[in-house]
C-alpha positions as CSV (number, residue, x, y, z in Angstrom):
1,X,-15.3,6.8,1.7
2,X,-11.4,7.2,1.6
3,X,-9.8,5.7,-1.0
4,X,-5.8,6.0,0.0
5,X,-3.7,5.5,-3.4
6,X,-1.5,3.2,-1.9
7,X,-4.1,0.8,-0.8
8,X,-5.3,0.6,-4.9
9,X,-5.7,-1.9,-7.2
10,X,-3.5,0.2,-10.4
11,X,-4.6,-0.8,-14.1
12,X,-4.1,0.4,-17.5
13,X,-7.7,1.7,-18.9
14,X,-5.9,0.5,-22.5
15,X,-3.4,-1.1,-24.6
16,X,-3.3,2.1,-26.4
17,X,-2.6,5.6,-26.3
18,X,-5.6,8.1,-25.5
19,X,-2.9,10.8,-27.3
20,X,-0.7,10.1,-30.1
21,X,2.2,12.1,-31.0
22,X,1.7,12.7,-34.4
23,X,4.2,13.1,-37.7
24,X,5.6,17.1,-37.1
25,X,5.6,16.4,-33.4
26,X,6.0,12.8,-32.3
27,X,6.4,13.4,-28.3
28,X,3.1,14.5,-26.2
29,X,4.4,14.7,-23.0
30,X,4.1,15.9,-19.3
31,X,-0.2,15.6,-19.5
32,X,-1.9,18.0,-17.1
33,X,-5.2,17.2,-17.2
34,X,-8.8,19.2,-15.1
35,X,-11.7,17.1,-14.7
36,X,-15.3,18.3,-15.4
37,X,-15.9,19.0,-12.1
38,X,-12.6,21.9,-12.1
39,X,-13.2,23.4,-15.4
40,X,-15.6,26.5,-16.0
41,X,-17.1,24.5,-18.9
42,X,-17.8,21.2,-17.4
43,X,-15.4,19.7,-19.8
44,X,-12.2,17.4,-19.6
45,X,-9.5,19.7,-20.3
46,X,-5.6,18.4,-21.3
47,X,-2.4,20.6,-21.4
48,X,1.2,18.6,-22.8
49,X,3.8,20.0,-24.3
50,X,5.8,18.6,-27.5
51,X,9.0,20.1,-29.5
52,X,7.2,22.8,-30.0
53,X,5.5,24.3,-27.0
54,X,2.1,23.6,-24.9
55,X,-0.9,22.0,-26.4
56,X,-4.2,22.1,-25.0
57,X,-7.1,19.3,-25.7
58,X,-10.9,19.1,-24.5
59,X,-12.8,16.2,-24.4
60,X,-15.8,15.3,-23.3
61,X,-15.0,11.7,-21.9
62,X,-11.7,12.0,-20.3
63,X,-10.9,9.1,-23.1
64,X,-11.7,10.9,-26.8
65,X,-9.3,14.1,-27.2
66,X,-9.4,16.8,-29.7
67,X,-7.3,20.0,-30.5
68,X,-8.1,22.9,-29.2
69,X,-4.8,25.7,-29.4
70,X,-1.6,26.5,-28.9
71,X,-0.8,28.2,-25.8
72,X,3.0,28.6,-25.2
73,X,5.7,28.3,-28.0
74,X,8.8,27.1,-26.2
75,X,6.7,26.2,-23.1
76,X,7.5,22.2,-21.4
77,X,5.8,20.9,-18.5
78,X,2.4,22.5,-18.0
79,X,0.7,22.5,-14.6
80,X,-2.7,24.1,-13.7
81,X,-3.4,25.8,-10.4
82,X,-6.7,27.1,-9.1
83,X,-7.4,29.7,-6.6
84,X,-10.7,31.9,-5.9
85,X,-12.2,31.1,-9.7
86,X,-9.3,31.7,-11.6
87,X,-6.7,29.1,-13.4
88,X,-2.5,29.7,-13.4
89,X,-0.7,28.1,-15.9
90,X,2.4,27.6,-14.7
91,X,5.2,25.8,-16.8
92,X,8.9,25.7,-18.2
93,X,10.1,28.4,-20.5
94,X,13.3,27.7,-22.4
95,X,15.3,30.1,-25.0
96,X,16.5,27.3,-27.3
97,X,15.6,28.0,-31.0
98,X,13.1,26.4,-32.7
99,X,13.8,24.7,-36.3
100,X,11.6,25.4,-39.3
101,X,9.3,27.9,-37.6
102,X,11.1,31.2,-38.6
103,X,12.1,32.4,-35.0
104,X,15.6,32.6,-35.3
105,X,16.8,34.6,-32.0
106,X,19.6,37.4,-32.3
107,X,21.9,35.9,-30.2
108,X,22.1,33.0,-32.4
109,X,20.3,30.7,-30.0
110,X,22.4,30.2,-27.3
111,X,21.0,28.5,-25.0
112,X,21.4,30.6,-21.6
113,X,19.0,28.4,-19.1
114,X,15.3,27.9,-18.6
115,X,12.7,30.0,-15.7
116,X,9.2,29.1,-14.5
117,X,6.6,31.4,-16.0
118,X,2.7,31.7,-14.9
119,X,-0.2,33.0,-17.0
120,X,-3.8,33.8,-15.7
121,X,-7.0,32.7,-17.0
122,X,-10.8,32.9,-16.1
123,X,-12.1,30.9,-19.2
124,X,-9.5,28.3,-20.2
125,X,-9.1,30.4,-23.5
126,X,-7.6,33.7,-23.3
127,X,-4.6,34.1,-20.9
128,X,-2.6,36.8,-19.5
129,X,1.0,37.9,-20.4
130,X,3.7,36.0,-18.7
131,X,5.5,37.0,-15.6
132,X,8.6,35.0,-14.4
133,X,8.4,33.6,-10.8
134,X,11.3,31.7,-10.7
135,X,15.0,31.8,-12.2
136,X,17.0,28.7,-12.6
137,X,20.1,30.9,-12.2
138,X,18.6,31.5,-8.3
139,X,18.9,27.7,-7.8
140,X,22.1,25.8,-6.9
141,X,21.9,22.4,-7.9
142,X,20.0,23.5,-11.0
143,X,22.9,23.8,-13.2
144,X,25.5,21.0,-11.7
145,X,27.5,19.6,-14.6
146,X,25.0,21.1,-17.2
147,X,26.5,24.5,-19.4
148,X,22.7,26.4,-18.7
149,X,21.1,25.8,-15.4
150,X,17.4,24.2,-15.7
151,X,14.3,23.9,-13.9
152,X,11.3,21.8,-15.2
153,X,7.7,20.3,-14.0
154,X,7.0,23.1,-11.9
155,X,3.7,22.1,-9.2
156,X,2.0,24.7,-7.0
157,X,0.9,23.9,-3.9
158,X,-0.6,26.4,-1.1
159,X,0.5,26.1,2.4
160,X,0.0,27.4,5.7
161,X,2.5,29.9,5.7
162,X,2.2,31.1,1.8
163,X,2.6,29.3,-1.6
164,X,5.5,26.3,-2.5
165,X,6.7,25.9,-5.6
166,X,8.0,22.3,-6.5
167,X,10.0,21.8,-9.4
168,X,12.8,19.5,-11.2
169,X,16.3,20.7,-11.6
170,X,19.0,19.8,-13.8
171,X,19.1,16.9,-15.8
172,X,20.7,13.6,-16.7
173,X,21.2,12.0,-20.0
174,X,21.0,8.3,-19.9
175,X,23.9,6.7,-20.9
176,X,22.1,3.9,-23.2
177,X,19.4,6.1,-24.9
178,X,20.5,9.4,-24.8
179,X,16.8,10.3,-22.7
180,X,16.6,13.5,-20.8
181,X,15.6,13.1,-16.9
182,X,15.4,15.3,-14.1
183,X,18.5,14.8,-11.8
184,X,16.7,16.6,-8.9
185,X,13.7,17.6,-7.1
186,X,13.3,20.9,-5.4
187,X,10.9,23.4,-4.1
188,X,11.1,27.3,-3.7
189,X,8.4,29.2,-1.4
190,X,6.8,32.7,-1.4
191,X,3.7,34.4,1.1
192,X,2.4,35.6,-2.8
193,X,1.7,33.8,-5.7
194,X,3.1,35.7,-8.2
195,X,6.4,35.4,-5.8
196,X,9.4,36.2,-5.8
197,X,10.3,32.4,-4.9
198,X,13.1,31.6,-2.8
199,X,15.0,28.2,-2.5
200,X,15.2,26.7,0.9
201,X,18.6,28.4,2.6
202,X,19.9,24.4,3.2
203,X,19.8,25.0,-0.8
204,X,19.7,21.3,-0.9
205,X,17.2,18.9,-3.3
206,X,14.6,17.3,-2.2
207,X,15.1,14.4,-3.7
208,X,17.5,12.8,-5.5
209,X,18.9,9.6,-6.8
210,X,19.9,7.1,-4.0
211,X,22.7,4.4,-5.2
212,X,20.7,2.1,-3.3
213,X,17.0,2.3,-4.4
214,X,16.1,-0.2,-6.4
215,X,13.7,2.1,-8.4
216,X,15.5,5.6,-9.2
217,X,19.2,5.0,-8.4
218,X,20.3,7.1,-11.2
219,X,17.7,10.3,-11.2
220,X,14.8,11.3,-9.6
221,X,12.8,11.9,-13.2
222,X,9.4,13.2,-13.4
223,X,7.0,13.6,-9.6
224,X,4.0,14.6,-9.6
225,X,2.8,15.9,-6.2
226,X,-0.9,14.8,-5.2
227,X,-2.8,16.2,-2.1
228,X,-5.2,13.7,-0.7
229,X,-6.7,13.1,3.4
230,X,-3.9,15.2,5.0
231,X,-1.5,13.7,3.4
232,X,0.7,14.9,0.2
233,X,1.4,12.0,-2.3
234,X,4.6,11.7,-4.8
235,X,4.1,10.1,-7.7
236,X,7.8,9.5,-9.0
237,X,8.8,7.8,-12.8
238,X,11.9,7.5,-11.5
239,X,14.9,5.6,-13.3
240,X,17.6,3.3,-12.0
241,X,20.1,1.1,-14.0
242,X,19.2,-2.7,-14.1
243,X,22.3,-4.9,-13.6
244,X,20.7,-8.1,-15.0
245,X,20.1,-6.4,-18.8
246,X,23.3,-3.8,-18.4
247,X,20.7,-1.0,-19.9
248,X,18.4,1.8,-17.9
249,X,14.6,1.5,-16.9
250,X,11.6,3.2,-15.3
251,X,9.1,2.8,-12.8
252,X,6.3,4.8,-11.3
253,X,6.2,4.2,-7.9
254,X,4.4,5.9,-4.5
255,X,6.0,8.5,-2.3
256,X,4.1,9.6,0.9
257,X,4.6,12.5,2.9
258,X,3.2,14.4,5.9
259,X,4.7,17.8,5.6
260,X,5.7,18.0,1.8
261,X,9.6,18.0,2.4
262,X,10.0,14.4,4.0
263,X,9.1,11.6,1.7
264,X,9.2,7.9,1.8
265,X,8.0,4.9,-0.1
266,X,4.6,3.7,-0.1
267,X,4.1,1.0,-1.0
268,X,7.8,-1.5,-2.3
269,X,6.8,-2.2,-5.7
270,X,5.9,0.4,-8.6
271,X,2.5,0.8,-9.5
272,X,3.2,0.9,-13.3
273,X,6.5,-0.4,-15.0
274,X,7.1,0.0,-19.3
275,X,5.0,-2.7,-21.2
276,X,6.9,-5.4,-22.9
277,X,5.9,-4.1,-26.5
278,X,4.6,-1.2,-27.9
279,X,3.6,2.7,-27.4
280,X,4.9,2.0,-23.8
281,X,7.9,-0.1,-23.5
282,X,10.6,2.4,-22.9
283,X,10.3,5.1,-20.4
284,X,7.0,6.2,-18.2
285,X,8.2,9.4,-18.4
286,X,5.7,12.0,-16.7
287,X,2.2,11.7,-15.0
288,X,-0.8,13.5,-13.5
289,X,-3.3,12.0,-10.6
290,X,-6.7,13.0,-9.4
291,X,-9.3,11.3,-7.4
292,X,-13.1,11.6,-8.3
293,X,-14.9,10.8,-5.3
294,X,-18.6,10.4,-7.3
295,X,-16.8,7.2,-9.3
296,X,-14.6,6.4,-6.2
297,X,-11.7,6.1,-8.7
298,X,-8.0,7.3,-9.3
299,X,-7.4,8.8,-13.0
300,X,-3.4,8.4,-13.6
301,X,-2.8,9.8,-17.3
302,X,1.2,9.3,-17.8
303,X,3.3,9.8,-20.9
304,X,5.6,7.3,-22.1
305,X,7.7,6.3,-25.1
306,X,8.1,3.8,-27.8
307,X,11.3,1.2,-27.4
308,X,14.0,2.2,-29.7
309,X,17.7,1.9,-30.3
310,X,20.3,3.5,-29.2
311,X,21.0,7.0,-29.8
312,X,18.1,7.6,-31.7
313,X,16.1,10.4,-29.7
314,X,14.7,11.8,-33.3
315,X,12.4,8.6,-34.2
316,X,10.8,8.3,-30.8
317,X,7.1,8.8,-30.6
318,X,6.0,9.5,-26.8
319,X,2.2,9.7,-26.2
320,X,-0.3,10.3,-23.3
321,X,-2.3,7.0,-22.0
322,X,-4.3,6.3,-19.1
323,X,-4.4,4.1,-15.6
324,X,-6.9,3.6,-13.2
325,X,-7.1,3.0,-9.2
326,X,-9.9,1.4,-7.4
327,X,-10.1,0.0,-4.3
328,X,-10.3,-4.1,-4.2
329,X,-13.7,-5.2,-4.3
330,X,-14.7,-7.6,-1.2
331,X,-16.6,-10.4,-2.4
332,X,-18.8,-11.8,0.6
333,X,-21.1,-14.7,0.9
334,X,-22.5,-17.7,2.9
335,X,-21.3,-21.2,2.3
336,X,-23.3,-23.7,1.5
């Protein structure tokens, strides 16, 4: 049976987080998660990243997680791609020094922009070296106002003609709260996987904020690109300013697409907005989507931060929870 997102019934599975950042790293973000069904081991398999670098969890429910390792110090954003029996993890790599870790760099730390590295695995467990696929220095609008150019949330997706390479690009610091979104959204392509990847020559975004949408009129933020009946779904925690309480929100709301470079809305309203309280009530601020056809459900796990005060980035906690889509159930009967 197809079970198009946009004609879903969206629900949180919880009040509370399936993920908690913790004390020595308080934001889990960006979840990548492989169900039983794509992993070698039958498990459920999470990749985030914090402060430090990417994380990776197992579980055997999808809803209890545990530690498993470390992957990649100074690794954001982790996304998993399969091809032919073997898993790429691909993800952001930055230069920035880390505090209280003992890896002072000779340069001083100067930060001098971030790439998109990919690793091989065939177990989940022991990965290859790195090798850089993508430069932000090769992308135009990835450096804008900012003194290093950046790329983030990189995606892979295989086309006809070869391999694209989504990805956010620069970034926007909101004037209220001092959080980090992505200002853009791109995509690079190669006929390899390891690349090189080239920007379109209109070296234009994808998408971007649009002083008119209700929903993400000051960046793009975090999209997470979902493949489903020949189409290609956009799952966008975009932001926008809100006149009526002068301050800045997000949204997750539905982007649909036919071809993977021309999106439009879905459906008008977002499918998941901050809660009023709690672990939630700031920012949805990243999210991965699959559909398991044996439960005829959508898994949505998403990231998003505590409410806090202004200019206090330090103290927030952001942690990893999880929503669920189902089609409305039709209730039939005979009256009496």
């Amino acid at each position: 049976m197809i079970c198009p997102p946009e004609s879903c019934s969206w629900f949180p599975f919880s009040d509370e987080p399936l993920v908690q950042g913790v004390s020595y790293a308080p934001r889990f973000c960006d979840p990548q998660v492989l169900l039983p069904e794509q992993a070698c081991d039958g498990k459920w398999h999470m990749f985030f990243h914090s402060w430090i670098g990417i994380h990776h969890f197992i579980s055997d429910s999808g809803i209890e997680w545990e530690p498993r390792k470390m992957i990649e110090v100074r690794g954001h954003s982790p996304f998993i791609y399969i091809e032919n029996e073997k898993y790429y993890l691909i993800y952001e790599k930055h230069e920035r020094e880390i505090p209280f870790v003992g890896n002072k760099r000779a340069d001083g730390g100067r930060e001098t922009g971030s790439r998109i590295e990919i690793r091989s695995s065939t177990d989940l467990l022991v990965w290859s070296k790195p090798r850089l696929i993508l430069d932000s220095r090769t992308v135009p609008y990835a450096s804008d106002y900012l003194k290093a150019p950046r790329v983030s949330r990189p995606q892979l997706l295989k086309t006809a003609n070869g391999y694209r390479l989504y990805f956010g690009a620069s970034h926007l610091i909101l004037p209220d709260t001092s959080q980090k979104v992505s200002r853009y959204f791109g995509y690079a392509e190669s006929d390899q996987l390891f690349g090189p990847y080239r920007v379109s020559e209109k070296a234009a975004p994808l998408i971007e904020a649009m002083p008119d949408d209700k929903w993400s009129n000051l960046g793009c933020g975090s999209i997470r690109i979902v493949p489903y009946d020949n189409k290609i779904y956009a799952f966008q925690c975009g932001v926008y300013w809100d006149p009526e309480t002068a301050s800045t929100h997000s949204a997750l709301t539905m982007l649909c697409s036919d071809n993977g470079l021309n999106f439009k809305r879905c459906l008008d309203k977002p499918i998941l907005m901050p809660s009023s309280h709690g672990w939630a009530s700031s920012y949805i601020m990243g999210c991965d989507v699959h559909y398991r056809p044996s439960e005829k459900n959508w898994y949505c796990y998403f990231s998003a931060n505590e409410e806090h005060g202004k200019k206090r980035q330090i103290s927030v906690y952001e942690s990893v929870g999880l929503m669920l889509g189902a089609l409305p159930v039709k209730i039939t009967g005979s009256a009496d």
